[in-house]
Legacy VTK file of the C-alpha trace (Angstrom):
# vtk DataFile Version 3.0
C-alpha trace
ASCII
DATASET POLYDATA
POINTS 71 float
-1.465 -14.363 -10.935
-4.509 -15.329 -9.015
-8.109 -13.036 -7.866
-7.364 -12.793 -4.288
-10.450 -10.088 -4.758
-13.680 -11.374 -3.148
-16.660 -11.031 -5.875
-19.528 -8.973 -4.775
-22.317 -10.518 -2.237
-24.623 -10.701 -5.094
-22.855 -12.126 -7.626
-24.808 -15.233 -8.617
-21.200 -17.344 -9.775
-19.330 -16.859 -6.712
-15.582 -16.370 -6.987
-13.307 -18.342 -4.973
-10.400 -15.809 -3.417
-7.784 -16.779 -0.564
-8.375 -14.762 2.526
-5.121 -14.794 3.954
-3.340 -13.772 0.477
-6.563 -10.388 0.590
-5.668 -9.384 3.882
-1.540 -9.142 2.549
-3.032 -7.665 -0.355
-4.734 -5.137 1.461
-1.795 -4.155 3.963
-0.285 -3.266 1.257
-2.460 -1.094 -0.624
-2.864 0.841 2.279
0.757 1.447 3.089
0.891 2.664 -0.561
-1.958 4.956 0.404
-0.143 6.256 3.426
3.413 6.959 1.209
1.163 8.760 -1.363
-0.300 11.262 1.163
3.289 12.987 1.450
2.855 15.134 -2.171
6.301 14.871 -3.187
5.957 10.789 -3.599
2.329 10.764 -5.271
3.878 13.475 -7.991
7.298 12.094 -8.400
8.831 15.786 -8.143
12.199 14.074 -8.057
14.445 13.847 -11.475
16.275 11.377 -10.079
15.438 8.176 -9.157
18.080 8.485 -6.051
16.790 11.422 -4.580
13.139 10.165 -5.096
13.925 6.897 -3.661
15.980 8.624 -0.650
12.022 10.443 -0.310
10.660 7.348 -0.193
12.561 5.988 2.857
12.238 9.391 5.052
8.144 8.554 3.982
8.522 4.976 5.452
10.258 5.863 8.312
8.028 8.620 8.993
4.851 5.854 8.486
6.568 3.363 10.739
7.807 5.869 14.015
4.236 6.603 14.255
3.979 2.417 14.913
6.837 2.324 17.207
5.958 5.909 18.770
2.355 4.115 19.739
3.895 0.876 21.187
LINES 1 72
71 0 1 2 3 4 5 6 7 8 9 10 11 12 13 14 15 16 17 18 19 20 21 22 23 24 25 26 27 28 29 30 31 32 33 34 35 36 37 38 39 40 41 42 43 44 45 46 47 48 49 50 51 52 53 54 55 56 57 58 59 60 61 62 63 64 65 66 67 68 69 70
């Protein structure tokens, strides 16, 4: 694993980070953010790991029809 974190802009060592690998990084973390709003992923209600993983995809496909809705 590599820091693809930038360090801070005062940091008197400066870190060197990949850009492009960031930006992925931060896609990412924000899709996560968006599955979490929906209460029933961020808990883990679910016993199962079907069932919670079936509420995963209706979260998904709820996050990406608001993409393809806008297009």
């Amino acid at each position: 694993m590599e820091a693809v974190i930038p360090g801070r802009s005062n940091r008197c060592v400066k870190i060197e980070h990949n850009r492009a690998l960031y930006k992925q990084r931060n896609r990412i973390e924000r899709m996560f953010g968006q599955l979490k709003i929906n209460r029933a992923i961020a808990t883990r209600y679910d016993q199962l790991a079907n069932s919670f993983f079936g509420m995963v995809h209706l979260a998904t496909a709820r996050y990406w029809l608001k993409f393809v809705h806008a297009a």
